[in-house]
N, C-alpha and C positions, 0 to 999 in steps of 0.2 A: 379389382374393378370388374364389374360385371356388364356387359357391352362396350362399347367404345366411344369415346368423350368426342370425338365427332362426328357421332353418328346420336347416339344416345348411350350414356354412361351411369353407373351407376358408384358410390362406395359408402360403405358403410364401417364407418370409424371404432373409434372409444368412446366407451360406456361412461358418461359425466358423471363424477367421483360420487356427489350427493343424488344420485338417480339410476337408478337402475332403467326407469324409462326412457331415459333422453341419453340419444348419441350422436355423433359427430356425422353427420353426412354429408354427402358430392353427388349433386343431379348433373348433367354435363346434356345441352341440347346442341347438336349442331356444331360443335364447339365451345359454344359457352355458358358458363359453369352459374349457374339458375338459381343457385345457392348461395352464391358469394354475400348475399346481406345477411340470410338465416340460414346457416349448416346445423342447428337444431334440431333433431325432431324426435316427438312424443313417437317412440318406437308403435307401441300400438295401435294408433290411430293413424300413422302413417301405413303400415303395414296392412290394413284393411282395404285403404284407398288405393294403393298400388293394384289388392288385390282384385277389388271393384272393378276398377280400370280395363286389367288383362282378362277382364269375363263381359266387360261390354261390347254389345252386338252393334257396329254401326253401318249406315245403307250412306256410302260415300257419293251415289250414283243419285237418290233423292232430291239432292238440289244443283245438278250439274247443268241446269238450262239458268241458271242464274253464272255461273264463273264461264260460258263459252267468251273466246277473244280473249281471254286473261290467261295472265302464267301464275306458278305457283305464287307469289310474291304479292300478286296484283288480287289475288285469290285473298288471300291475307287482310290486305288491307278491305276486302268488300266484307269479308268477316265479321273485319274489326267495326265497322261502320254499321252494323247493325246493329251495335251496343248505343248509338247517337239516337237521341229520344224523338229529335225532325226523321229519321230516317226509318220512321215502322213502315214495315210490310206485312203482310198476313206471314210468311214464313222465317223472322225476325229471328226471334226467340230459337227456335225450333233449329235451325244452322249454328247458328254461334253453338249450343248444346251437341250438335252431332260431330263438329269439329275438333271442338277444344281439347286439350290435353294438359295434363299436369297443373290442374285448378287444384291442388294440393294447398291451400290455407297458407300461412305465413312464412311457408318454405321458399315457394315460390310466386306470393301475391304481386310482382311489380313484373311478371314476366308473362306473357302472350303467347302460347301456342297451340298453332292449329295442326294437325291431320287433312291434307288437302292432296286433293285427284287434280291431276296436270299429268297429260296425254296418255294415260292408260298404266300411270306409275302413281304412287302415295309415294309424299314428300312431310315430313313434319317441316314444319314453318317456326321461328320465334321471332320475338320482339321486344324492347324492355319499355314494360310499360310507362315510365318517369320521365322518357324521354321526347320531349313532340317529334324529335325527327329521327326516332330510331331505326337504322341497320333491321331490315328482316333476313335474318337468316335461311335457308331453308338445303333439307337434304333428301334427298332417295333414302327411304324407308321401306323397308317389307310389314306388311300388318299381322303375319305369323310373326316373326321374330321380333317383333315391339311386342307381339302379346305374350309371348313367352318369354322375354326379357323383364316384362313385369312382374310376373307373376313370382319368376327367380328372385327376384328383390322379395317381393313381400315373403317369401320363405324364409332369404337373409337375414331380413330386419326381424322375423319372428323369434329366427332362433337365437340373437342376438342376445 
């Protein structure tokens, strides 16, 4: 296991007998496991995306006059409400994008997480998306050690 399943985790299973590209994986956000519908994944195209991920440059501070009065949670949900097609603002698009994490494809399409500043700490956030009234999760994060926990993955998944 490569980080810690409640914080952020990672594992990277067995090779699927008829594939040498597809193996058995465990995302693990906050405590929970983001994977549970599709532990799946096309090793190389995952392995890219992780590594995308740990080399993008995000400015957490750019839209912090939009979350004042909100906690990490509340933060989440303003996020999410920017995806609502009555709720454009000129910086819509542009947040939801600097937030989001682990938009990873089929692995994790029904799950929600953000990367959000709440009082001078980053907290990853999640959500599951199928549920109208789903539990936000959220934890104290460092943004060095998620970026280098990523990157460790996508090394794993390579050498795989």
């Amino acid at each position: 296991m490569l980080g810690r399943k409640e914080i952020v985790g990672f594992k990277v299973g067995k090779t699927l007998a008829d594939s040498r590209d597809l193996r058995e994986i465990e995302i693990w956000v906050a405590g929970v496991l983001v994977t549970q519908r599709d532990g799946i994944a096309h090793i190389p195209s995952l392995s890219g995306i992780a590594f995308s991920e740990s080399e993008k440059v995000r400015d957490f501070a750019r839209f912090n006059h939009y979350f004042h009065g909100k906690d990490e949670k509340e933060i989440h949900k303003f996020i999410l409400g920017t995806r609502i097609s009555d709720f454009d603002f000129k910086d819509s698009d542009e947040i939801f994008a600097e937030h989001q994490v682990f938009d990873w494809g089929p692995n994790t399409d029904y799950v929600m997480c953000f990367l959000v500043p709440y009082r001078e700490k980053l907290f990853i956030t999640i959500s599951l998306d199928d549920e109208k009234e789903s539990e936000i999760q959220s934890v104290e994060i460092d943004e060095d050690s998620l970026r280098e926990l990523l990157f460790n993955f996508s090394i794993a998944l390579s050498r795989s």
